[in-house]
N, C-alpha and C positions, 0 to 999 in steps of 0.2 A: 647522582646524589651519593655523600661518600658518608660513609657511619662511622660515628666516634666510635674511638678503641674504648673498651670497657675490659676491665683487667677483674681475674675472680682466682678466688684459692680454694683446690678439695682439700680438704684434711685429712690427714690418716686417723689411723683408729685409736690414736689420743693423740694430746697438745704435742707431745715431746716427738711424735713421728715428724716427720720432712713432707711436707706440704709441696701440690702440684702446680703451680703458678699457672694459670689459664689468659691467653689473652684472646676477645673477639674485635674483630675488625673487617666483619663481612663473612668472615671466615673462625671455623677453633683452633686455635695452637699452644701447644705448649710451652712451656721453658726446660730446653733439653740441659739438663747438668756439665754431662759431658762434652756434649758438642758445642757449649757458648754463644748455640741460635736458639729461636722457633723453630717448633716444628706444628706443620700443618696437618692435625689430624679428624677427620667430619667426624668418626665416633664420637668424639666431647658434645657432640649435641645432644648425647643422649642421656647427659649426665646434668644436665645446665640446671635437675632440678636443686642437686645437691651443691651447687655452686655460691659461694658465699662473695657478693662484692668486696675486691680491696681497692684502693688506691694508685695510681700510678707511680706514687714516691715510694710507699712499700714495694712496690715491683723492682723499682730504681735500686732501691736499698738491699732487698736479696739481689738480685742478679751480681752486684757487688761483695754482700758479705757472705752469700751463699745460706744466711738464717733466714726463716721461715717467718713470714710475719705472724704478729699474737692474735689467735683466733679470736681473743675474746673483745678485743675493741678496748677493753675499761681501763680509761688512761685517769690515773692518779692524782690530785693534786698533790705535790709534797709538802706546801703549806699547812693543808689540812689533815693530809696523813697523819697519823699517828695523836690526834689531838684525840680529847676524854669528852663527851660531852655528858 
């Protein structure tokens, strides 16, 4: 039996810190900055409580742009933005 990848991010100690990209797939690894792999480390289990789900396309997306996805989820409408009510 094989287990969906589930992708999670720690945060640092505010928004503006670089966030640790966590990915499990049986196993925890990281997203090494430097090195452009995973790395397989079993400590992140010990952490999984402080572990925040993200997305696979956020993951997609830094690994690319190297930015940290937004902790906080709250996506905007623009339409709405900025109206009086």
């Amino acid at each position: 039996m094989t287990t969906q990848t589930q992708y999670f991010m720690l945060q640092g100690r505010s928004n503006t810190d670089s966030s640790l990209i966590i990915r499990f797939d049986g196993q925890y690894s990281y997203w090494g900055k430097k090195s452009q792999t995973w790395i397989c480390d079993p400590n992140l289990q010990q952490i999984r409580d402080n572990l925040k789900p993200i997305t696979g396309n956020d993951v997609k997306k830094y690994i690319k742009t190297g930015a940290p996805p937004r902790s906080d989820y709250q996506h905007v409408n623009p339409k709405i933005d900025g109206m009086r009510i």
